[in-house]
Structures are given as C-alpha cells and as structure tokens.
N, C-alpha and C positions, 0 to 999 in steps of 0.2 A: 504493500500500500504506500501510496505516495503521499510524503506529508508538506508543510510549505518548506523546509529547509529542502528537502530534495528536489521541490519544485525550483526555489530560487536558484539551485548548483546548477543544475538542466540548462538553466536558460544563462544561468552565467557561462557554461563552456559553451555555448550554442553562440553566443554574441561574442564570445573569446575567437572561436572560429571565424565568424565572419568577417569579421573587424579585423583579421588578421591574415587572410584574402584581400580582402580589399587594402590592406597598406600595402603588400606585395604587387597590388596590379598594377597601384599609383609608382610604386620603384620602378618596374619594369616600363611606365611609360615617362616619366622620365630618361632611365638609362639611353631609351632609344630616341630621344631629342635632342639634335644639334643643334648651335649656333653656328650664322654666317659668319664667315672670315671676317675678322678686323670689329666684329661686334661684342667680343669678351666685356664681362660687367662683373663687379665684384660679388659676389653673396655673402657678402658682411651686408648687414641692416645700415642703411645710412638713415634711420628718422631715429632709432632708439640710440640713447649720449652714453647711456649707463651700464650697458654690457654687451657681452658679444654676442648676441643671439643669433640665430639660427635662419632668419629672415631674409631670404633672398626677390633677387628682382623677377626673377625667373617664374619661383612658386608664383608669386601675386599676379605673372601674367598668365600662367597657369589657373591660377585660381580663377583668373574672369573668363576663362575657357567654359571655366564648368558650369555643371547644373547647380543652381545656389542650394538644393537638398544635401550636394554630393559635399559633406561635411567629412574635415578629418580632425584628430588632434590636435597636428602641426597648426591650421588655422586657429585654433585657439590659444596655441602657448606664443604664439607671436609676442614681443612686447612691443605695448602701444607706440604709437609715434609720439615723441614728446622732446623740448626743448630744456637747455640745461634748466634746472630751475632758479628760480631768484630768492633773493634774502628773505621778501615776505614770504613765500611759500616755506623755506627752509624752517623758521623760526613759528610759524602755524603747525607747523607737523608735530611740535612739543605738546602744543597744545590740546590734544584728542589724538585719536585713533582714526578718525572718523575721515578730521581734516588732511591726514594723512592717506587717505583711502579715495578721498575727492577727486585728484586731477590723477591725469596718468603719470605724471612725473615724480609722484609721491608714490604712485604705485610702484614704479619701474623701479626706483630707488631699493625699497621694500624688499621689491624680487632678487633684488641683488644681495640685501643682507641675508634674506631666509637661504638662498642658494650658498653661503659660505655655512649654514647653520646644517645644510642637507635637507631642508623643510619647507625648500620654494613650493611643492607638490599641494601644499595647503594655502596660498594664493594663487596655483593653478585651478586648483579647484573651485575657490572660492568668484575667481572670475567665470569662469564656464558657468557656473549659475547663475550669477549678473546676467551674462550672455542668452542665458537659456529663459530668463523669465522676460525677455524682452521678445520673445521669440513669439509670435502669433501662428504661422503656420504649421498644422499637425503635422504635415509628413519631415518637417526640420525637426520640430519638436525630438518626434520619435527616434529619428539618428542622434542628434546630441546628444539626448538623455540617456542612450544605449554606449555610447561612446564614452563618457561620463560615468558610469558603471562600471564598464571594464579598464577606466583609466586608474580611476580612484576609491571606486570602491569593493571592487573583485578581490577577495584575498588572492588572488595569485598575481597581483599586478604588486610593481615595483615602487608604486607612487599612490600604494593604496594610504592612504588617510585616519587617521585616528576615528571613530565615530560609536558610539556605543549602542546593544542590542539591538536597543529601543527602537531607534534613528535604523539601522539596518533592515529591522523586520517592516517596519511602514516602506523603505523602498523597494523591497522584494515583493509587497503584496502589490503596490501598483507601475511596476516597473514596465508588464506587459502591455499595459494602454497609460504611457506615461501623458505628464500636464505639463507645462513652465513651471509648475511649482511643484512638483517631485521630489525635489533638493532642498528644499527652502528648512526644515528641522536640520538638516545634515551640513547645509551653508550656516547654518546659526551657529553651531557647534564650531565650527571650525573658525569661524570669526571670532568668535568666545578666547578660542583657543589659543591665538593670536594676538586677540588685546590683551590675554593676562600673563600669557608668559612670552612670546616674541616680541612684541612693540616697546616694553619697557628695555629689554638689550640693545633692539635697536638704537636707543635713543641715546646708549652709552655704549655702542660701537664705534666703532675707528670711522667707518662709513659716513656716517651723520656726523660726526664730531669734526672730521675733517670739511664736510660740506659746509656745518657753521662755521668754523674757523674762515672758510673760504670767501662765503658770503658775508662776513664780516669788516674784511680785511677788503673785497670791495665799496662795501658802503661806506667805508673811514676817508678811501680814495677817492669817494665824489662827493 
C-alpha cells in the first residue's frame, strides 16, 4: 500500500529524471552551436559588479530563443543586473534585513557573502519563490515549482535547504497540481533563517565592512 511519503519519493525520482533529460538536451544543444568568426564574446556576466557568475551572452540569446515555459535553473541563479552600490544603500543595509533584501544590489552582495558561508542555496531559493509567486501562468507555474523541488528541496539534491517536516509534508501533498504559492511556508522558513543567523555575520564580514569602509572614504572625498 502506498502511503504519502512513498507517494512524494515517486514523484520526486520521477521529476529527478526529467529534469535531468532535459539539462542534458539543453548541453547537447548548446555543444552543437557555433559562433561566426571574429564574433567571440566573453561569458563572464558584465551587468552583475559582485561576482563571477555564470551568466553569459550566449544563454540570454538563447534564452529569447525559447518557449518562455521552457524554464531551467541556470535562469534563475542568474545574479541580477545591478550597479556598484552607493553609500546610502550600503549604510541602509544595517539597518533591516528587509532593506537589504530590496534592490538587487543588496541582494547580489548577500549572495556573495552566503556563497563564502557554502549557504548561497538558501537565497537561491529564497528568490525562485519571489520568482514563482509573480508567476500567473499555470503551465510556468508547474515547471518552476517542479524544478524548485528537485533543486532545493529533494533530499538527494546538493543545494537541498534546511526546512522542517511540517513545511515538507504540505509540499508533497500539493506539489502535483502546484500554485505560486506552494513555497510561501518553506520561503518563510528560510528567510527566518537568514535574518537570524546569516544577516547578523554578514554585517560583521570583511564583505560589508570593507564596502562601508569604501563608501565612506568616498563621501569624505566629495
């Protein structure tokens, strides 16, 4: 007899598989796209200041190729476009979690401190939710939320998430006809989880401490 933990394993190797087809077809079409001579372009990101990320020119013209359903990861761990930031933004980030959380620059900052911690996976997360409740169309819906699953919350994934039972069993019972709001108990958590014990480090990391130093040492100069 089948109970709902067996039901949820099921359907997690089942979206394990697919999702893992489908990254292999997206390599494979890749592999097989050239560029013309004299056209080389870098795949370092040029809009993100704050780390190397992963964000090429390429993907994005790839990406407006495709069917806007045809969702992967990579499009979500992108980091935002955003410019250095300035003294007021720097010195508001002290002040809340929240304000630190507002522009992408405060974000992308973030992802840099969590990523020295090993714990970016939990503002990856925390966006793809953002992302996914802004989402209206059910068949998007349904791929995000599935990808989302096996990114962060599948025990067998590598960037699975802290989340407890509770949080687990409500998105196993509606994972199969998932909403925008699917995540929304599981995103709390993890934002929780972040203001009380990553946000406070950050704010007495090298990271930050050197960005106020910096944006200090310009506002004296003008």
């Amino acid at each position: 007899m089948y109970n709902s933990r067996t039901s949820a394993f099921l359907l997690n190797q089942c979206i394990g598989s697919k999702c893992e087809k489908n990254h292999q077809m997206s390599q494979n079409e890749n592999f097989t796209t050239t560029q013309p001579a004299g056209s080389h372009r870098s795949n370092t990101c040029s809009l993100c200041w704050c780390c190397g990320c992963s964000y090429s020119w390429r993907e994005e013209d790839d990406r407006n190729r495709r069917p806007s359903h045809n969702i992967t990861l990579a499009d979500m761990e992108n980091c935002e476009p955003s410019a250095k930031p300035t003294a007021e933004e720097v010195h508001l980030w002290a002040q809340s979690f929240d304000k630190l959380l507002k522009t992408p620059t405060g974000r992308n900052t973030f992802r840099e401190f969590l990523r020295t911690e090993y714990s970016e996976e939990n503002m990856l997360f925390w966006l793809a939710c953002e992302d996914l409740k802004n989402e209206a169309n059910g068949s998007v819906i349904n791929d995000k939320a599935r990808i989302i699953y096996e990114d962060f919350i599948s025990i067998l994934s590598p960037k699975e998430v802290s989340l407890d039972s509770r949080v687990r069993e409500i998105i196993n019972k509606k994972i199969a006809e998932p909403s925008n709001q699917i995540y929304d108990d599981a995103q709390l958590q993890i934002y929780t989880l972040m203001h009380r014990d990553s946000y406070p480090r950050f704010l007495n990391s090298s990271i930050y401490k050197s960005l106020l130093q910096r944006s200090s040492s310009t506002s004296s100069e003008s």
